[in-house]
C-alpha positions in Angstrom: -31.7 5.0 -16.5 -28.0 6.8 -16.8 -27.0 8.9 -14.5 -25.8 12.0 -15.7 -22.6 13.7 -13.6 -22.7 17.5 -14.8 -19.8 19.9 -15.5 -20.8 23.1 -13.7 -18.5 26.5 -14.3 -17.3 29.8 -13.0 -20.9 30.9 -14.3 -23.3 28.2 -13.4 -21.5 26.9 -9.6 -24.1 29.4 -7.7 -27.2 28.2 -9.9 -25.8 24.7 -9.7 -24.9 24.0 -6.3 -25.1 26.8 -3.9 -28.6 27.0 -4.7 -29.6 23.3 -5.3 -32.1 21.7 -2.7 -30.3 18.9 -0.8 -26.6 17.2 -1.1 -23.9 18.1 -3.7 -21.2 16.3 -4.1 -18.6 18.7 -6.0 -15.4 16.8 -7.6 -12.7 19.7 -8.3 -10.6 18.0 -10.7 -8.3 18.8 -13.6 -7.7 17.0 -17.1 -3.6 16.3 -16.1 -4.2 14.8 -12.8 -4.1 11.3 -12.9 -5.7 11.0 -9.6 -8.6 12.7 -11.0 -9.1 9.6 -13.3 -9.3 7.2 -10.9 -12.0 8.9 -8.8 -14.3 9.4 -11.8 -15.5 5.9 -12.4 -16.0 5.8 -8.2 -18.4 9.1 -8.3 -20.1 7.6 -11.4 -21.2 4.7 -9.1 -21.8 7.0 -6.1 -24.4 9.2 -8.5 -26.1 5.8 -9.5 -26.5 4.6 -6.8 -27.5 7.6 -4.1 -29.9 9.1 -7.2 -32.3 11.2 -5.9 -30.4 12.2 -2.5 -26.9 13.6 -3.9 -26.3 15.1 -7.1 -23.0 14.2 -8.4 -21.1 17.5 -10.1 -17.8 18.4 -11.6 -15.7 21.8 -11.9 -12.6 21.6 -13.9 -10.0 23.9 -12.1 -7.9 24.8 -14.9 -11.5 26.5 -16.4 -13.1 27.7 -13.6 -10.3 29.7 -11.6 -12.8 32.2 -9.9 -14.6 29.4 -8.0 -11.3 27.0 -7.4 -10.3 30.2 -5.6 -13.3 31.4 -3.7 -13.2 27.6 -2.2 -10.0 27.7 -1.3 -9.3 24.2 -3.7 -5.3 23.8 -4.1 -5.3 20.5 -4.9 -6.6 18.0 -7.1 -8.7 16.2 -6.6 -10.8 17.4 -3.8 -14.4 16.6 -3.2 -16.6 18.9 -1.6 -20.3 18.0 0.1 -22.1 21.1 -0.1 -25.8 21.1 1.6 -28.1 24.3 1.9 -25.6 25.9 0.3 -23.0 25.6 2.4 -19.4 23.7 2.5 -19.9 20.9 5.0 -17.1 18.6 4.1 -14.0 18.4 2.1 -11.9 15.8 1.1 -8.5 16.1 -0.6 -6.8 13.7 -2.6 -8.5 10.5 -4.1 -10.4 8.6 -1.9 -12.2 4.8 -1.6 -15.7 4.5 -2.6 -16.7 3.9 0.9 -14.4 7.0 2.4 -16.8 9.2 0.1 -19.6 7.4 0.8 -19.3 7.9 4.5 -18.7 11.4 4.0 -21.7 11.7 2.6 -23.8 9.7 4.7 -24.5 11.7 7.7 -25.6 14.7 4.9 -28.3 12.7 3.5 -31.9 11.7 4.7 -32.6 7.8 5.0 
């Protein structure tokens, strides 16, 4: 089974995540930051293994300025838990696997 980690835009961010039932983990990230390449392969392991309790998404910043702004993103990467459609955590910067993980932990059921 692959895991699929979706790119969501301006247009499909509401559909995609504000209205999604349980945990989304959002990556903002943009094609020049080299930071953003080293967290990919990380969230690529976090949406394997926590399928079914997070969904893993991306927005690319530099195509999706409405909702990089309406978030308040100014820096790449950030990673943002949303759940019921709601901001619940943020992280800036690139993180260890078991930063994000523990971020996300206390968002998702057992």
């Amino acid at each position: 089974m692959t895991t699929t980690i979706i790119d969501v835009t301006d247009e499909t961010f509401a559909s995609e995540v504000l209205d999604a039932t349980g945990v989304v983990l959002v990556d903002f990230w943009a094609p020049w930051c080299r930071p953003c390449t080293q967290v990919e392969p990380v969230l690529t392991e976090l949406a394997a293994e926590l399928e079914g309790k997070v969904r893993v998404v991306k927005v690319n910043t530099d195509d999706n300025p409405a909702t990089t702004q309406r978030l308040g993103i100014t820096s790449v990467p950030t990673l943002v838990i949303v759940s019921g459609g709601e901001v619940v955590t943020q992280l800036i910067g690139a993180r260890p696997k078991a930063a994000i993980r523990e971020a996300l932990t206390s968002h998702v059921a057992a």
